[in-house]
C-alpha positions as a printed NumPy array, in Angstrom:
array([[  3.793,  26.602,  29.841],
       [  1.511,  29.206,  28.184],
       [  4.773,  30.884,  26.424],
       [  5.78 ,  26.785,  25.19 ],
       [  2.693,  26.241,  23.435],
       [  2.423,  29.975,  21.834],
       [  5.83 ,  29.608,  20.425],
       [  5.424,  25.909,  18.985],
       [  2.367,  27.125,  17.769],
       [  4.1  ,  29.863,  15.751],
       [  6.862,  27.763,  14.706],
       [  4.86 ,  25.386,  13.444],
       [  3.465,  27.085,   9.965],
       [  7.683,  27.966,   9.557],
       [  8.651,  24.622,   9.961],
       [  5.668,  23.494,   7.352],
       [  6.753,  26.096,   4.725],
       [ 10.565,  24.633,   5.293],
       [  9.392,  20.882,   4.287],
       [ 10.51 ,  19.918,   1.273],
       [  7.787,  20.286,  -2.169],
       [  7.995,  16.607,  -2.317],
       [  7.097,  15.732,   1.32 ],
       [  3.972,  18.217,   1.225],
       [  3.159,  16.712,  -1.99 ],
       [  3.044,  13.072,  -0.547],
       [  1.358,  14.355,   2.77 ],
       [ -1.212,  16.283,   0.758],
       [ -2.14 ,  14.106,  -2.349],
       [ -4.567,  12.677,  -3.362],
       [ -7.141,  14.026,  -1.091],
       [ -9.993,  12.634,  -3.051],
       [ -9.31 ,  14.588,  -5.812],
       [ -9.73 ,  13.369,  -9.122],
       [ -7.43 ,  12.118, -11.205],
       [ -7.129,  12.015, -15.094],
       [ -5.557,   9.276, -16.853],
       [ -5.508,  10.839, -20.39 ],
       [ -5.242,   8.448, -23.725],
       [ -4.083,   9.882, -26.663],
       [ -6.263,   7.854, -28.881],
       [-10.278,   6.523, -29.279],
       [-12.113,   4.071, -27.095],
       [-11.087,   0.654, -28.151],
       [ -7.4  ,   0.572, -28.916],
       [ -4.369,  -0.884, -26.732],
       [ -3.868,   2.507, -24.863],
       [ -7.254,   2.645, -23.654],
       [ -8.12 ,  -1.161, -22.818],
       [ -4.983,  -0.92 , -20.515],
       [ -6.047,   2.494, -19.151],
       [ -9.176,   0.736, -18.172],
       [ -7.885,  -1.735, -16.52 ],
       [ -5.423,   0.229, -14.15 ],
       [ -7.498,   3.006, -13.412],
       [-10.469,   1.289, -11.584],
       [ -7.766,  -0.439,  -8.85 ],
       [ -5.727,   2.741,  -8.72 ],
       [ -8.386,   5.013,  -7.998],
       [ -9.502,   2.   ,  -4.952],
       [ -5.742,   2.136,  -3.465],
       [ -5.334,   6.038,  -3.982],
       [ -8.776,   6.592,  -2.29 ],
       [-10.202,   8.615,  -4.964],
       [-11.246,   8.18 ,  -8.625],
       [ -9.079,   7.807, -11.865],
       [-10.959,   8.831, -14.735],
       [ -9.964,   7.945, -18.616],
       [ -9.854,  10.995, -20.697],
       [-10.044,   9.756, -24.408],
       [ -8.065,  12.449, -26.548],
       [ -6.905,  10.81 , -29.806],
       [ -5.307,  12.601, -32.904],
       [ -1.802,  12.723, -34.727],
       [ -0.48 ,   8.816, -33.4  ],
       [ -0.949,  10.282, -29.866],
       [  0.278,  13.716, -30.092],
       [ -3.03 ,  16.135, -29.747],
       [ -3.457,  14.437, -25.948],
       [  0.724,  13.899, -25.327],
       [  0.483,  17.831, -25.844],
       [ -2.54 ,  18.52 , -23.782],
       [ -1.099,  16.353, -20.752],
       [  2.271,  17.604, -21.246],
       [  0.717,  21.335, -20.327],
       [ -1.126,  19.96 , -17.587],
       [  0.   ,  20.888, -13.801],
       [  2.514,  18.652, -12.765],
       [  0.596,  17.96 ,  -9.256],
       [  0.071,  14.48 ,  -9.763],
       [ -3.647,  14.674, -10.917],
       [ -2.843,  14.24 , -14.276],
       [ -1.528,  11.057, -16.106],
       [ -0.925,  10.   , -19.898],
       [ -0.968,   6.856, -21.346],
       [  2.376,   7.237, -23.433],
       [  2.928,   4.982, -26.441],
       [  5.628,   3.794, -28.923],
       [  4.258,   6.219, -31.344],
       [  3.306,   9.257, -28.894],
       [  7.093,   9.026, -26.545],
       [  9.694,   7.552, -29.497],
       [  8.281,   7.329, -33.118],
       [  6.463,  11.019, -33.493],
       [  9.155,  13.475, -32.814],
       [ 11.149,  12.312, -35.693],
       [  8.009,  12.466, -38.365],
       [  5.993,  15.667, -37.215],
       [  8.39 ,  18.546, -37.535],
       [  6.034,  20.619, -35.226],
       [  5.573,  18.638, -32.485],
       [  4.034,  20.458, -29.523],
       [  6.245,  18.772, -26.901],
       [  9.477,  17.014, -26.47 ],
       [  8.431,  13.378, -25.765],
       [ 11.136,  13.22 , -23.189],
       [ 12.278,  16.949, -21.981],
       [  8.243,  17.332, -21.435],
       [  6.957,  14.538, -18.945],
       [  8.129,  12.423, -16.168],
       [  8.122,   8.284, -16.486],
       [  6.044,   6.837, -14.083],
       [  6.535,   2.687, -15.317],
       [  6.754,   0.69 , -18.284],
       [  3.496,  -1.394, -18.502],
       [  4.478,  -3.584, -20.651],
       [  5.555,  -4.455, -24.446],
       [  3.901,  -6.376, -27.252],
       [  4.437,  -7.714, -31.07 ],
       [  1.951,  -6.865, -33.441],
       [  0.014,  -8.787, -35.772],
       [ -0.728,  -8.885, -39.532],
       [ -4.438,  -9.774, -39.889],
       [ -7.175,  -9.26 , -42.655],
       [-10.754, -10.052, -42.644],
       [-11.497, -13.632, -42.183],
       [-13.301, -13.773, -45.669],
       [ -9.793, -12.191, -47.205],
       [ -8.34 , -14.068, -50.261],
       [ -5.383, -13.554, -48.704],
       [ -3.679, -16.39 , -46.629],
       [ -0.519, -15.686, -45.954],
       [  1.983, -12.665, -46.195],
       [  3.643, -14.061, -49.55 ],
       [ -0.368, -13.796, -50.724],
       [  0.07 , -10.122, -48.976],
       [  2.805,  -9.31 , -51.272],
       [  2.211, -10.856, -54.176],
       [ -1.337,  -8.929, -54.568],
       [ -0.38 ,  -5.994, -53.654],
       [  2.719,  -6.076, -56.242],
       [ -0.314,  -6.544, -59.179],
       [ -2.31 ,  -3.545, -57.848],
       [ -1.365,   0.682, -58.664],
       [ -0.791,   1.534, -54.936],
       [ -0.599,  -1.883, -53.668],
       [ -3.17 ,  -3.213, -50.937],
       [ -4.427,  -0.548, -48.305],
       [ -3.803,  -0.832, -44.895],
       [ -5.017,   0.359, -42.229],
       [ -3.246,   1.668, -39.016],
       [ -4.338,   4.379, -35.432],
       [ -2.47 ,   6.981, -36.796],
       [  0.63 ,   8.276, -38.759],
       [  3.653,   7.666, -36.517],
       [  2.37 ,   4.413, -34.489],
       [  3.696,   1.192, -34.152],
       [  0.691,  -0.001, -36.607],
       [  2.023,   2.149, -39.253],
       [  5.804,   1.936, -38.837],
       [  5.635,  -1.964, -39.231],
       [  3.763,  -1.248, -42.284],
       [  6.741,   0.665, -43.308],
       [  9.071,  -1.383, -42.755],
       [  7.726,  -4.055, -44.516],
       [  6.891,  -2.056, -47.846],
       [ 11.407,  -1.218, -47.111],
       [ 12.501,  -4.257, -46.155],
       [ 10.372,  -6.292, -49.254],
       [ 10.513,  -3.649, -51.7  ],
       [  6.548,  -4.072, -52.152],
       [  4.04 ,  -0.926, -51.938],
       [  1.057,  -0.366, -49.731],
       [ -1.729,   2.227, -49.171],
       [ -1.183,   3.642, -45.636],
       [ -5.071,   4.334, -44.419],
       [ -4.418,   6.197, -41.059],
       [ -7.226,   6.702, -38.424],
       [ -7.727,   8.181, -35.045],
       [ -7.325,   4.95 , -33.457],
       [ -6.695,   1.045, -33.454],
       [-10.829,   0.506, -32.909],
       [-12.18 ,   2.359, -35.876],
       [ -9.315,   1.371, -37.32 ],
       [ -9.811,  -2.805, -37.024],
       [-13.486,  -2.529, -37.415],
       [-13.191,  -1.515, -41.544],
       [-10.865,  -4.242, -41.691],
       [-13.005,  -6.818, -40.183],
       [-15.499,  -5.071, -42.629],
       [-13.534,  -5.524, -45.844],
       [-13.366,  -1.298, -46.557],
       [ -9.693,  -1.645, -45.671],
       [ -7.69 ,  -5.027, -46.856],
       [ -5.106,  -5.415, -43.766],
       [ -3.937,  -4.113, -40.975],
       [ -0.452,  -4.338, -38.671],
       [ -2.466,  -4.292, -34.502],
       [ -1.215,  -5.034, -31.358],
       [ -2.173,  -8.405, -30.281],
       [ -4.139,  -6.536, -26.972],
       [ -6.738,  -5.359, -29.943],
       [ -6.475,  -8.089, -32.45 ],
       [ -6.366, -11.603, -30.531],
       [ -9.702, -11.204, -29.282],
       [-10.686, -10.648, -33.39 ],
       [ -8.808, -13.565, -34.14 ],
       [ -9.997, -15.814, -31.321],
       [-13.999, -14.664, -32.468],
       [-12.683, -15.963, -36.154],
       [-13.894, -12.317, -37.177],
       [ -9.998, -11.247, -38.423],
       [ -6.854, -13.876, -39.901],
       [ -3.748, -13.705, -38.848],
       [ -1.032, -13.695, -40.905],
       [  2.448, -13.251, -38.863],
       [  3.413, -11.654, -36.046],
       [  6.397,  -9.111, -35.662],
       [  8.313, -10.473, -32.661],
       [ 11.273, -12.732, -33.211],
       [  9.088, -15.903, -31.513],
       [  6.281, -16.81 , -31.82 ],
       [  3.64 , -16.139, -29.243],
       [  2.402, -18.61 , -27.006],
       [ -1.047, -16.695, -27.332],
       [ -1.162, -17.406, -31.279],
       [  1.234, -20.639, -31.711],
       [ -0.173, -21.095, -35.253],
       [  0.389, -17.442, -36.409],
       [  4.258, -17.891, -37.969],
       [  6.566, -14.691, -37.276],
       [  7.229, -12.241, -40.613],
       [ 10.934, -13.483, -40.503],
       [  9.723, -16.996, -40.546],
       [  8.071, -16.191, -43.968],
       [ 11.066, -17.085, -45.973],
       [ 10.874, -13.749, -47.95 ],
       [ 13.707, -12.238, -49.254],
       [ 14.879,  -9.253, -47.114],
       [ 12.928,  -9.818, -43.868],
       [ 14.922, -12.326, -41.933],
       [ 15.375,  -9.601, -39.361],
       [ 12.105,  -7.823, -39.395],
       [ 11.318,  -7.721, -35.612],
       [  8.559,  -4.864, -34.251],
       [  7.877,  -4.681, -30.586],
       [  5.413,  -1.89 , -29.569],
       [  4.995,  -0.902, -25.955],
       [  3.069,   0.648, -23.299],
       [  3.989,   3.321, -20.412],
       [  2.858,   6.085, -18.464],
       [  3.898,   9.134, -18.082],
       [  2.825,  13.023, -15.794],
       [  3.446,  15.795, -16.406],
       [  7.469,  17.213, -16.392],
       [  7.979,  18.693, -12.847],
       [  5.775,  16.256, -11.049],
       [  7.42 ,  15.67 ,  -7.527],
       [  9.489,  13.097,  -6.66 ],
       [  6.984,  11.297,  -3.789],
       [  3.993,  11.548,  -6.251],
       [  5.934,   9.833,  -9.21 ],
       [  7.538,   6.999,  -6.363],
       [  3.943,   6.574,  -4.916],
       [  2.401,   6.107,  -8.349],
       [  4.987,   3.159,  -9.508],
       [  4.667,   1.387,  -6.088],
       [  1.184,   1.036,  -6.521],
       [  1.185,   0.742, -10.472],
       [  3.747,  -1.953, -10.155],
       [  1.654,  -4.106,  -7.438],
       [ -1.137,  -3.719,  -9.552],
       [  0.379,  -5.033, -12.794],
       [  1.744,  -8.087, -10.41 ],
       [ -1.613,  -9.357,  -9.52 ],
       [ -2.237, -12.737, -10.815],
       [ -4.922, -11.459, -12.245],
       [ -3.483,  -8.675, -14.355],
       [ -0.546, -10.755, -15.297],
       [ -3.003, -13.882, -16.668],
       [ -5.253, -10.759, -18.835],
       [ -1.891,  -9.601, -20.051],
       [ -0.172, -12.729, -21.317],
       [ -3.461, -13.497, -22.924],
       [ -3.142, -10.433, -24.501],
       [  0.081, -11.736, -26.217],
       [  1.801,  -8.641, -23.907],
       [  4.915,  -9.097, -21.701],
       [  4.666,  -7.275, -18.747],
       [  7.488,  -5.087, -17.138],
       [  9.162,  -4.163, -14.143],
       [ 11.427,  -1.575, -15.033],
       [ 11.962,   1.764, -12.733],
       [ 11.175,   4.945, -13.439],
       [ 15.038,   5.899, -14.013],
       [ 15.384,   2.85 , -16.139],
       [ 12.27 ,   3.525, -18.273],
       [ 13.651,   7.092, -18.858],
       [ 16.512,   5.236, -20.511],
       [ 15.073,   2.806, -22.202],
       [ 12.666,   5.856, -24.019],
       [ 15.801,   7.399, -24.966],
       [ 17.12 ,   4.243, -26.853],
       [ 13.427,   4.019, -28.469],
       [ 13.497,   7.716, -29.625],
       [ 16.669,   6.695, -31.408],
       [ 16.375,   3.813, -32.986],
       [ 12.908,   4.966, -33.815],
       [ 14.814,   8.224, -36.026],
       [ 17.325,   6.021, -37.399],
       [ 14.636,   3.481, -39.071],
       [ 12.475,   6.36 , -40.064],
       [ 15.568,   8.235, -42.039],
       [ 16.658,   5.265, -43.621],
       [ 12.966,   4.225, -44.853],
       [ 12.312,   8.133, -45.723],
       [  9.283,   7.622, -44.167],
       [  6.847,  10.842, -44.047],
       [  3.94 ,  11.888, -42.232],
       [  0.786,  11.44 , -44.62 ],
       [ -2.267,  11.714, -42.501]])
């Protein structure tokens, strides 16, 4: 009996080290460890209100804590690089963007990652339109106003956006292309500093998500103008869509900006499966699907694999729009 137990007891540490990575990672994570949800922007913007909002039930379900790590700089790339080093143990998380995972890696010809070769999907949180707003004590009423003033000034208006390369500044972009008309691009760090000089009349419009803007709106602090999907939004039924404007050249404009998140490349297969599961339940609660739609943002369900895909699509029609517009980094 003696000889039983001293030989399972030796075998055991050889049949631990045989167990797949994957198996040991799910058996031995969390542990109460911390874990870092990383935003590549400021406090304030669409990034970082969702961030917030995940991380306090994610930490309760994981056992442990989820801490938001603001890093903002370059439309998301100074913190997409700093996660993408990161150890791909499952303590580390990004909040991955339009602008950070499609839109930079065709403007910044030094990019310090590959937004896809570098990090591992972990869902798609959701997507949302943006909005055209200025400060409610703007002259300007509607987007023909937009245009029309900014044709009569050198420059045209200025307009503000979180950084070169985000969703905020390629809608900008695409408007000056598709209308012919010229803007001021007046990048920041991030959507909050950002809205706040627009609200304060230092910048004269902006292109935001409707997760930053519609509470703005709703305060009667910011006007809307248009929004960029091909509806309109059920959160701002009185806010007509940029094609609806009638305008010459921008019957097809259509901008939908999104949310994901993302670890580090490498990160094992049970800790990237464990992290959906319990991402996806969250963004099913009733509660979390009322904040969202609010929010003007349509949430998804789409898999890791499938997210993976639908990235690659985004980093391509992302290069195609950017070539054609000859858009170029400026801030």
């Amino acid at each position: 009996m003696q000889r039983r137990q001293l030989l399972k007891a030796a075998a055991a540490p050889l049949a631990l080290a045989c167990l797949p990575a994957a198996v040991m990672a799910q058996s031995s994570w969390p542990k109460g460890k911390v874990i870092t949800y990383m935003v590549p922007f400021p406090a304030g913007g669409t990034t970082d209100t969702l961030g917030r909002l995940i991380a306090q039930p994610l930490g309760t379900v994981l056992g442990t804590t989820v801490v938001i790590d603001n890093k903002g700089g370059a439309g998301g790339s100074v913190g997409s690089e700093l996660a993408a080093r990161a150890q791909p143990d499952g303590f580390t998380l990004l909040g991955g963007t339009i602008s950070s995972h499609a839109i930079n890696v065709s403007l910044y010809p030094k990019l310090g990652y590959d937004p896809v070769k570098s990090f591992t999907p972990i869902t798609l949180i959701g997507t949302n339109p943006l909005v055209l707003v200025v400060a409610a004590n703007s002259p300007y009423k509607t987007l023909q106003d937009v245009l029309d003033a900014s044709k009569k000034q050198p420059g045209g208006l200025s307009s503000a956006s979180a950084g070169t390369g985000t969703s905020q500044h390629l809608s900008l972009e695409m408007l000056a292309w598709k209308s012919g008309v010229k803007f001021t691009h007046v990048p920041y760090k991030g959507s909050g500093p950002a809205i706040q000089d627009v609200m304060g009349g230092q910048v004269d419009m902006m292109f935001d998500t409707t997760v930053v803007a519609a509470p703005h709106i709703q305060s009667g602090k910011l006007r809307a103008l248009a929004v960029t999907s091909k509806q309109r939004l059920d959160s701002l039924k009185d806010v007509p869509t940029v094609a609806e404007s009638g305008i010459k050249g921008l019957g097809d404009f259509e901008v939908t900006s999104w949310q994901a998140i993302f670890a580090p490349h490498n990160t094992p297969d049970a800790i990237v499966t464990r992290l959906h599961q319990e991402i996806a339940k969250i963004l099913a609660t009733p509660d979390m699907q009322t904040r969202m739609k609010t929010m003007g943002m349509e949430p998804s369900t789409l898999s890791p694999t499938q997210v993976a895909a639908f990235q690659k699509a985004e980093v391509a029609k992302w290069a195609t729009v950017i070539k054609e517009a000859n858009v170029k980094v400026d801030g």
